[in-house]
FIMAR-968282 format. One record per residue (C-alpha): residue in one letter; x, y, z. Coordinates in steps of 0.1 Angstrom, whole numbers, padded with zeros to 4 digits, always signed. Layout:
residues N
aXYZ...
//
This chain:
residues 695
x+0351+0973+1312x+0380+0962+1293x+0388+0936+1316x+0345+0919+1316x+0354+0921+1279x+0387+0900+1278x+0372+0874+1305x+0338+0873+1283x+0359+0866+1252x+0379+0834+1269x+0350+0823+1285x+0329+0819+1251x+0358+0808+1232x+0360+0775+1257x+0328+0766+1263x+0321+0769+1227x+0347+0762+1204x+0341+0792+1185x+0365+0818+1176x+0360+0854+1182x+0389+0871+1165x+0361+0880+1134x+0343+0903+1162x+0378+0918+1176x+0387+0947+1150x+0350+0962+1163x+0364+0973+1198x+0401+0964+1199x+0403+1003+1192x+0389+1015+1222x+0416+1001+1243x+0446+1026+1240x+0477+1007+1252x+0467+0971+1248x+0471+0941+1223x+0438+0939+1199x+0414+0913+1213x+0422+0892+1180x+0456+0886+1197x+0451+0876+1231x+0417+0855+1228x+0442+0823+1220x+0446+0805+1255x+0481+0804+1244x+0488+0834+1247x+0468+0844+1277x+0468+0816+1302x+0507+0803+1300x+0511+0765+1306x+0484+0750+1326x+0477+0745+1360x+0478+0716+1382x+0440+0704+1392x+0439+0709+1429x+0407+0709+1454x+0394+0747+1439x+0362+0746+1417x+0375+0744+1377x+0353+0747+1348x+0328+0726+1344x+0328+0703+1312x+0302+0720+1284x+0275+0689+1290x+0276+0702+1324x+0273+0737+1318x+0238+0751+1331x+0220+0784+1330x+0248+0796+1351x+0266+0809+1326x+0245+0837+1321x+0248+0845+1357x+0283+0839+1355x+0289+0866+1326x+0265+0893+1346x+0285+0889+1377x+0320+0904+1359x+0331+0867+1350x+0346+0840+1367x+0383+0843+1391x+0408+0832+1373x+0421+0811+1403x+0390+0792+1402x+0377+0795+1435x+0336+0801+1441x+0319+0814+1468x+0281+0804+1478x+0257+0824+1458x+0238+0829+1490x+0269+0848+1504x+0277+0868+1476x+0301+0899+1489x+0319+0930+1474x+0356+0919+1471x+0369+0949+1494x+0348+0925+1522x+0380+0910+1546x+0392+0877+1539x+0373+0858+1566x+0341+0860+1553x+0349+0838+1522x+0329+0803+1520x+0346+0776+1519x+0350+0768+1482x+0324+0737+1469x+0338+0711+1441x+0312+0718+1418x+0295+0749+1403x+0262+0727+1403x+0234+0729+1430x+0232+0698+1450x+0192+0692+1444x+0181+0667+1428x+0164+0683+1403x+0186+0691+1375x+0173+0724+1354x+0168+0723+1318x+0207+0720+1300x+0212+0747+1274x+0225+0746+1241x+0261+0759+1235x+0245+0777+1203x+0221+0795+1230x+0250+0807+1252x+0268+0820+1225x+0241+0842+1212x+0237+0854+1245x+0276+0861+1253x+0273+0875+1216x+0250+0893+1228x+0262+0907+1261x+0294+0915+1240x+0275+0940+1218x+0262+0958+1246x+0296+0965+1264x+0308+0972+1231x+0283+0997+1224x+0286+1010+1263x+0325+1015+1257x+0321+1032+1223x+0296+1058+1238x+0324+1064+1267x+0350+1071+1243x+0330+1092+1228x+0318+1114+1257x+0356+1119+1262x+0368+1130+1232x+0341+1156+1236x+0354+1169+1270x+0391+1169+1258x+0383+1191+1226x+0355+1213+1242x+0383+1218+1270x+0410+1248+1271x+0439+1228+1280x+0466+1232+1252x+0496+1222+1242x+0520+1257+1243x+0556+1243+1250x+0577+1214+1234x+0605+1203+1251x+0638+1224+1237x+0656+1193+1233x+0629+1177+1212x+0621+1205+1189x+0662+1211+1181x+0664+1175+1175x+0633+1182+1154x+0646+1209+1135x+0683+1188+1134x+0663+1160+1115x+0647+1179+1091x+0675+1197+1081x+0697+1171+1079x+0671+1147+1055x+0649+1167+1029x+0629+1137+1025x+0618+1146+1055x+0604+1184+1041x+0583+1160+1010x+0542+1169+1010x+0538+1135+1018x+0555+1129+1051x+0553+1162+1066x+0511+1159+1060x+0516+1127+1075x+0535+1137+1106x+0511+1167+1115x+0483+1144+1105x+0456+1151+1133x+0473+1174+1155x+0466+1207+1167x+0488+1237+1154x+0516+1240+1177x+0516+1203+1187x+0548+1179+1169x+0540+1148+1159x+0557+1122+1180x+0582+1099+1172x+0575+1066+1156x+0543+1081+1141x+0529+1065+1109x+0512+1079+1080x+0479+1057+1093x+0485+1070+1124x+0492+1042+1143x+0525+1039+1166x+0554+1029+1146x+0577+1004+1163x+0603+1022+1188x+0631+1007+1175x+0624+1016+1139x+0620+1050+1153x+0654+1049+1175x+0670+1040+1145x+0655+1064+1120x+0665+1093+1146x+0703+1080+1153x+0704+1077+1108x+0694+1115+1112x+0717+1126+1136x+0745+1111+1119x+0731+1130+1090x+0731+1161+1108x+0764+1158+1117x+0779+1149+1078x+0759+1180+1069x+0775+1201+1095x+0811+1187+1091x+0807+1189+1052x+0801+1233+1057x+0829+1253+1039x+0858+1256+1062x+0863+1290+1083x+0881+1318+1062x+0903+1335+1096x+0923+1368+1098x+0965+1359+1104x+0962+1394+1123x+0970+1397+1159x+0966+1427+1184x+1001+1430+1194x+1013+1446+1215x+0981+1444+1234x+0971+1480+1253x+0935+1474+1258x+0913+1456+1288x+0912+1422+1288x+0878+1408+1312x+0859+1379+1325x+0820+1380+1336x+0805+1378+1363x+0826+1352+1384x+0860+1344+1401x+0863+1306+1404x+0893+1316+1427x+0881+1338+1452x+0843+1318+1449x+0868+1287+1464x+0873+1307+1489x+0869+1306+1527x+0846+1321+1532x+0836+1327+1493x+0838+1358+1478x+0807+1365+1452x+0788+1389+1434x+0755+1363+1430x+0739+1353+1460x+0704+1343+1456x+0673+1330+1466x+0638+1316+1457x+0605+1336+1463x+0597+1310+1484x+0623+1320+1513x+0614+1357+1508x+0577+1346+1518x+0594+1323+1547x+0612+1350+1560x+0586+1370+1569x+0581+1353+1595x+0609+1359+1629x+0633+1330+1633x+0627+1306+1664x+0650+1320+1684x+0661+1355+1671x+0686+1361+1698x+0709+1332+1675x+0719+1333+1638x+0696+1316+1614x+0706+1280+1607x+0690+1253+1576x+0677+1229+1607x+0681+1239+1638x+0669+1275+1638x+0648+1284+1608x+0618+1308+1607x+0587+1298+1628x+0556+1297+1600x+0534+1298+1628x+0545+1335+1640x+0528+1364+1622x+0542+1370+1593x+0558+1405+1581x+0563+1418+1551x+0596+1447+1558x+0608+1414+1578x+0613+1394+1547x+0620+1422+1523x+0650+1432+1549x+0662+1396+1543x+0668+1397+1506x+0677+1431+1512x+0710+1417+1532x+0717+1394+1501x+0723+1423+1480x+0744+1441+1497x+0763+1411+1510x+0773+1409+1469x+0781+1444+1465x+0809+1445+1496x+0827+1411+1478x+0821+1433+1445x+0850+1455+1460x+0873+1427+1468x+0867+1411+1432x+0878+1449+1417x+0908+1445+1439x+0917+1415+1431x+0915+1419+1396x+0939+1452+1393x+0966+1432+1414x+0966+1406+1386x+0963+1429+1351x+0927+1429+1345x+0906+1461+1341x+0869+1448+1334x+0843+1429+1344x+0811+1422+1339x+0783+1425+1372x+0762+1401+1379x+0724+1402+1373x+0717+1386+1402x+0732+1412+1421x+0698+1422+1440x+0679+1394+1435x+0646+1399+1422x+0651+1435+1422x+0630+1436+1390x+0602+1413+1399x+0563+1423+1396x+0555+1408+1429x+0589+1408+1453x+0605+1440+1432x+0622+1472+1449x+0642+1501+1443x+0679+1500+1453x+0683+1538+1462x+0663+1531+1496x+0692+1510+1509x+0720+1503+1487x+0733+1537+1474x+0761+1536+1499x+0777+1503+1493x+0776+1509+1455x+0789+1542+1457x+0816+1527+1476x+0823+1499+1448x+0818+1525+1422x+0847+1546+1444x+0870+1519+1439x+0864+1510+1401x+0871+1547+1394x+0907+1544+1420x+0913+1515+1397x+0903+1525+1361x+0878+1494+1363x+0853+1491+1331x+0818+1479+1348x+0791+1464+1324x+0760+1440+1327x+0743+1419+1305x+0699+1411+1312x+0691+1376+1304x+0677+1364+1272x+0642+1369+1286x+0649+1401+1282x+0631+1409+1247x+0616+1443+1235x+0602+1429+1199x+0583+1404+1220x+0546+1398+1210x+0534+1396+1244x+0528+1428+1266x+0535+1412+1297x+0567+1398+1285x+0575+1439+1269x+0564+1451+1309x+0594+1423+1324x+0619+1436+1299x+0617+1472+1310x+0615+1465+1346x+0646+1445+1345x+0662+1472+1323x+0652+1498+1347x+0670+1475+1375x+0701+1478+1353x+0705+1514+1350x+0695+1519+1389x+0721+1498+1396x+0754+1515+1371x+0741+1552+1378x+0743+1543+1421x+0778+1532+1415x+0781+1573+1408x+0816+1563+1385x+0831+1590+1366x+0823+1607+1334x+0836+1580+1308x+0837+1551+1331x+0799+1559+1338x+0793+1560+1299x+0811+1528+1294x+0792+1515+1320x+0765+1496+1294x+0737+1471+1292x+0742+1445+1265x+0708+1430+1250x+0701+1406+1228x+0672+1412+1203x+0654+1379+1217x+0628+1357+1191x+0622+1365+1159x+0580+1352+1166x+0580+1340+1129x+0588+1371+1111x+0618+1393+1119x+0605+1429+1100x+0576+1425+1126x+0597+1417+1161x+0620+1449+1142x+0588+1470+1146x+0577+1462+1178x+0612+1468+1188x+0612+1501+1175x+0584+1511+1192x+0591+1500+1225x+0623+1513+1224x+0611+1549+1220x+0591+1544+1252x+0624+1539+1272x+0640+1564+1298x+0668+1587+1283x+0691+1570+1309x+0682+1538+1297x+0685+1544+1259x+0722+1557+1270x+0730+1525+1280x+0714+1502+1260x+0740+1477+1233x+0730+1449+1208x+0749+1424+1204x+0743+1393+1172x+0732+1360+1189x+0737+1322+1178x+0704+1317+1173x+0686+1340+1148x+0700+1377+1146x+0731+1381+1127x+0754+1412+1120x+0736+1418+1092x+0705+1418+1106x+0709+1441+1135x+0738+1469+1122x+0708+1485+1103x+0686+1493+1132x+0713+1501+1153x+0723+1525+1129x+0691+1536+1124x+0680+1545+1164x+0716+1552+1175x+0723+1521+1193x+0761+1509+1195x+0765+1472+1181x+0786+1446+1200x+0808+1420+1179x+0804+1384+1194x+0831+1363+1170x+0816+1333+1184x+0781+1335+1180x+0793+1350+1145x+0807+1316+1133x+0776+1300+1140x+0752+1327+1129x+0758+1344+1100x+0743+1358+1067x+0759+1330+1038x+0752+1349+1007x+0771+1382+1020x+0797+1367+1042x+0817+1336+1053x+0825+1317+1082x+0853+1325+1101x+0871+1362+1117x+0882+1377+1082x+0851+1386+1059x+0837+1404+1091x+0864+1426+1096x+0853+1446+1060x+0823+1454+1089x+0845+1468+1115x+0839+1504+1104x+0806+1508+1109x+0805+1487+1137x+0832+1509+1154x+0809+1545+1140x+0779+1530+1163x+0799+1533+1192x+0818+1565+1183x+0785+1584+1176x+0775+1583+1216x+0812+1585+1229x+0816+1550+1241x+0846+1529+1243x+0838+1500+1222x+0838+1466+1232x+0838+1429+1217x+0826+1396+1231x+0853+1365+1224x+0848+1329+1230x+0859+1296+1212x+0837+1264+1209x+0849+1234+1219x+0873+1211+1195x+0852+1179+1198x+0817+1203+1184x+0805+1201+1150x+0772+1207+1145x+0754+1240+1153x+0739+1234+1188x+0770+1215+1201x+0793+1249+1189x+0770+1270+1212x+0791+1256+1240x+0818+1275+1250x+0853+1263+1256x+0864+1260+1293x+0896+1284+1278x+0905+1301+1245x+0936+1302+1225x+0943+1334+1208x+0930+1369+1205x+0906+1379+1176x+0916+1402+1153x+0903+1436+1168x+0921+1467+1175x+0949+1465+1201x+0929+1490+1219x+0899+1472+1222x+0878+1462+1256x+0877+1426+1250x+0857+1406+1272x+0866+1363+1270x+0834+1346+1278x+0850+1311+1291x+0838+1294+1314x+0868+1293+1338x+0866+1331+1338x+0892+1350+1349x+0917+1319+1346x+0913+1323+1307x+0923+1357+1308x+0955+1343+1328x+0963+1319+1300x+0961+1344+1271x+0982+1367+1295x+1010+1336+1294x+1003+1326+1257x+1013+1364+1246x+1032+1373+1271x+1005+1403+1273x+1007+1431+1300x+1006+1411+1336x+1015+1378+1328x+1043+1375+1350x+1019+1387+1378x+1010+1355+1392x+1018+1318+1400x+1007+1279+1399x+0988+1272+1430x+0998+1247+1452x+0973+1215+1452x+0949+1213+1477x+0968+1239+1498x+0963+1278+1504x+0985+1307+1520x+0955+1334+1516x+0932+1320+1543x+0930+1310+1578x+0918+1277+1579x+0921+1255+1614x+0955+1234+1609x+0943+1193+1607x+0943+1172+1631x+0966+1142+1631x+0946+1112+1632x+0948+1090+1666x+0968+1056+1657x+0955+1033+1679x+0982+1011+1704x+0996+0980+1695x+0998+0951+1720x+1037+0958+1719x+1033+0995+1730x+1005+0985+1755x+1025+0963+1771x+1056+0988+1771x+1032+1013+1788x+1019+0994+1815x+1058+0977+1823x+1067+1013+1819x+1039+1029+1840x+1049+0997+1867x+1086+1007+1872x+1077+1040+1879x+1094+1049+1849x+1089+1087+1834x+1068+1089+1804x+1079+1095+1772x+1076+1127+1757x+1056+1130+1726x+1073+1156+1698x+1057+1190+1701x+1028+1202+1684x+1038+1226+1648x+1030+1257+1658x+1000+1276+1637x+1006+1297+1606x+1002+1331+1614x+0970+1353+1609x+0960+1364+1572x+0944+1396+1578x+0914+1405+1563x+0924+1424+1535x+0947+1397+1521x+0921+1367+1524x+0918+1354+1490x+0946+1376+1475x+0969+1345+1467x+0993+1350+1495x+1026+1366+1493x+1038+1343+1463x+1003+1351+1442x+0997+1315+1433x+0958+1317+1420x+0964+1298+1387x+0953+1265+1386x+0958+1241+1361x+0927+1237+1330x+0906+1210+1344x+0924+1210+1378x+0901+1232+1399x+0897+1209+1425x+0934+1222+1436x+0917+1252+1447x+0897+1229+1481x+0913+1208+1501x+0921+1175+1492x+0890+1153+1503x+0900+1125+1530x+0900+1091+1515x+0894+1060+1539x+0918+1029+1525x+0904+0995+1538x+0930+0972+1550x+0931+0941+1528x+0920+0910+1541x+0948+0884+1554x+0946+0846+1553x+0907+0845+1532x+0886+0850+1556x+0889+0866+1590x+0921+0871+1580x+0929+0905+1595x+0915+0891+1630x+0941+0858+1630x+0966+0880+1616x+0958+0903+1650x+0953+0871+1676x+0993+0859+1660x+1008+0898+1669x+0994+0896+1704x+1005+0865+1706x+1045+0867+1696x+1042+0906+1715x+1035+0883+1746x+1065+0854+1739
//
């Protein structure tokens, strides 16, 4: 409808003269996404430069125009190519191509008798005319929409994460932004829940991107001149030396994952293959492969058949579990912390299941080992892991996957203290807009819990919205130990009681340390460093690949370094402090490895010249004996099995920081011979050897 508009409009405005851009403003609103009709009527700006006459029908001049202009308008306007067809062979335009008429020079019929010419005033009332209707026609659609989309249930629940921190970034950064004025005009119209978008105008009209590109990059660098302005940290000059306590990584070894084959704690899957795997593969007498022998969908499908298969994942993770634990004693580390994605989807509504049926073997087997070893075990549940939800359903999740938890540390069947220090760490989630709230539904569902759960459970302050401060009450209050995170501490913390940095908090240690004391549990902290180039908030979050120094905790203290190069930060503070260990282990070799069995490379084939052809075949005429080619090195001997991964019998498993490629083999690179003489060059270069081989 838009479109019969627009060609009504042009069509008036040159048979006429007249200008419609007084009737635009009526209906340029009900076409979202387009120029107002005021602005394109101008053949300037619709039609380009002209177009050469050719043989095609063109407008007729006005004192030839006829009655057919009425027709013309009714019948959605004329082409814009010109061409006509016979009104006797009128067509739909899906009709094919070869039906068209041949196009006539003139839009008159060729009788002689002429009808009666009307007056360009007349056509304009009716296109005038015509136009109201459509206009009317289009403003009763729009209506009948808008109707539908509000009497409708769709709603918008989520902004994007990225948005609404930039969001919050801007409006902290500007308190212009926070004036009555502009924040009624940004919400102006919109649903609770919903943010205005970018660009938006008080009038509610789209604001000019760029305007709005540049208004958001003048915020940022706001943001970050508030963030870099913050009072400086206040740190401790204390150090924990000599260190006696337990130094740990979680969850991964990047050495032994570059392994061959890997060695892993978190194999995984998605629903979708548990579903797939009901079904047999297509030929079960051969292992399963991602092409060639996948499970046949149209076989029934069985449920123990697919349940079996993430069964197999699980305990494929707990036997590499007891290789990580010995891997970890022969370099100096004592903890770790398991991976949640140990059984996956152990703790689902749908695809859940208990661990006892079929895993209580292999974990008591791992468990075996961490006792041997004096190995602290501990997990952390994800952050959608909230008690002080709102929702039920979201409450239901959070004790299933705690339950998961605890099935999985009490099968490990560890000793006394070991199987008390065996925690759960857990975050206290959202705060859902007002923290004494999320405190009492916290409260309450926490009293629902198993004892064994409650035995377990640990808070730890976050880097979002629950600081010390906030959660050392409660876990005084319900006897739940506290967990110190100095990193989410420098970001997250109460200003009018404390300051930034590892000193003020350490007047806290006390009470922190009684919460763990009152239950018997070796207390642990959480230490991480962001990275030097971060200065606001959400860019501190990130951790650094490696820290440099210890807190200042007790010398006795289970201290676990959440880097992401895992246990290869825990080397580096070993060397930095010369801490119990440190002489333990080496620099790897680049690209190389003594831990593994991996098929020797083949020497690439170097294809004959025409000088050693020619050798061969004078050779191979005399009846000469062939030469002999050196031998072949002879293999390395066999690693056996419990020494694959270890670091061979020079321990070389410390790679470089940013250097973990050292730990694969070098990828083969493919040099192309540069070209000789321009071009062709390499193929006269070839033609002149074989020639002077032959002279």
């Amino acid at each position: 409808m838009c479109g019969n508009i627009r060609r009504l409009a042009l069509i008036v405005e040159s048979n006429s003269g007249h200008r419609l851009g007084h009737i635009a403003p009526a209906y340029s609103k009900y076409i979202p996404g387009r120029l107002p009709v005021a602005r394109v009527l101008p053949r300037s700006l619709t039609m380009g430069q002209k177009r050469k006459k050719s043989s095609m029908a063109l407008m007729p001049p006005n004192n030839q125009m006829d009655g057919g202009l009425t027709s013309a308008l009714m019948a959605d306007g004329p082409r814009r190519s010109g061409r006509l067809v016979d009104k006797g062979d009128q067509r739909p335009r899906s009709q094919p191509k070869g039906d068209v008429v041949a196009p006539v020079k003139s839009r008159t019929p060729k009788s002689k008798s002429k009808p009666a010419m009307a007056s360009t005033d007349e056509n304009v009332d009716v296109a005038l005319n015509k136009l109201q209707e459509m206009e009317d026609q289009l403003r009763n659609e729009v209506k009948r929409q808008k109707k539908v989309v509000q009497e409708s249930e769709v709603k918008a629940t989520e902004i994007d994460e990225e948005h609404a921190a930039l969001m919050q970034r801007n409006i902290k950064a500007d308190p212009d932004v926070l004036a009555p004025g502009n924040l009624s005009a940004l919400t102006k119209g919109l649903k609770p829940g919903v943010s205005a978008p970018y660009g938006v105008e008080e009038d509610g009209k789209s604001g000019d991107r760029e305007d709005a590109d540049e208004a958001l990059e003048k915020e940022d660098i706001n943001a970050v001149k508030l963030e870099g302005a913050r009072p400086p940290p206040v740190n401790s000059d204390y150090l924990p030396l000599p260190w006696k306590g337990r130094l740990g990584y979680a969850c991964l070894n990047t050495y032994l994952r570059n392994c061959n084959p890997p060695v892993f704690c978190s194999r995984t899957c998605r629903m979708s293959s548990i579903v797939d795997h009901r079904h047999p593969l297509q030929d079960p007498s051969q292992p399963e492969h991602a092409t060639k022998n996948r499970p046949d969908k149209d076989q029934p499908p069985d449920i123990a058949r697919g349940q079996r298969y993430v069964e197999a994942l699980g305990l494929a993770n707990t036997r590499d579990l007891v290789k990580m634990l010995r891997w970890n004693d022969k370099y100096g580390i004592k903890f770790l912390r398991l991976s949640s994605e140990m059984f996956p989807f152990a703790s689902h509504e749908l695809h859940g299941y208990k661990l006892a049926p079929f895993a209580s073997e292999a974990l008591a087997e791992a468990g075996k080992v961490a006792a041997e070893l004096g190995h602290r075990l501990t997990t952390h549940p994800g952050q959608f892991t909230q008690l002080g939800s709102p929702r039920n359903e979201v409450v239901k999740s959070a004790v299933r996957d705690l339950e998961y938890h605890n099935e999985m540390l009490s099968l490990l069947r560890l000793p006394e203290q070991l199987n008390k220090d065996a925690v759960m760490i857990l975050h206290m989630g959202g705060v859902f807009g007002d923290k004494g709230a999320t405190l009492d539904r916290f409260r309450e569902n926490y009293d629902k819990l198993s004892n064994g759960i409650k035995a377990r459970l640990v808070l730890e302050n976050d880097d979002v919205s629950w600081t010390v401060h906030d959660l050392l009450p409660i876990c005084e209050e319900l006897n739940i130990p506290m967990v110190l995170d100095f990193h989410h501490h420098n970001i997250m913390f109460d200003k009018d009681k404390i300051r930034e940095g590892t000193k003020d908090i350490m007047d806290l240690y006390p009470r922190i340390k009684a919460t763990w004391e009152r239950k018997g549990i070796t207390q642990k902290m959480h230490y991480s460093e962001p990275c030097s180039e971060a200065v606001t908030g959400r860019q501190r979050r990130k951790h650094r690949p490696r820290v440099m120094t210890l807190p200042p905790c007790a010398d006795t203290m289970d201290l676990m370094i959440e880097a992401k190069d895992k246990e290869q930060a825990v080397f580096d503070l070993m060397r930095n402090f010369r801490l119990p260990g440190w002489d333990s282990f080496n620099d790897v070799v680049p690209y190389e490895r003594e831990d593994e069995n991996r098929p020797a490379p083949k020497a690439p084939k170097k294809k004959a010249t025409a000088r050693k052809r020619k050798a061969k075949d004078d050779a191979d005429a005399a009846d000469e004996a062939p030469v002999e080619e050196p031998p072949e090195p002879k293999p390395k001997p066999e690693v056996p099995e419990a020494e694959l991964g270890m670091g061979g019998p020079e321990n070389r498993v410390y790679w470089p920081l940013g250097m973990e490629e050292y730990l694969r083999p070098k990828k083969r690179e493919i040099k192309k011979k540069p070209a000789a003489n321009g071009k062709g060059g390499s193929a006269n270069g070839k033609a002149e050897d074989d020639e002077a081989d032959e002279d």
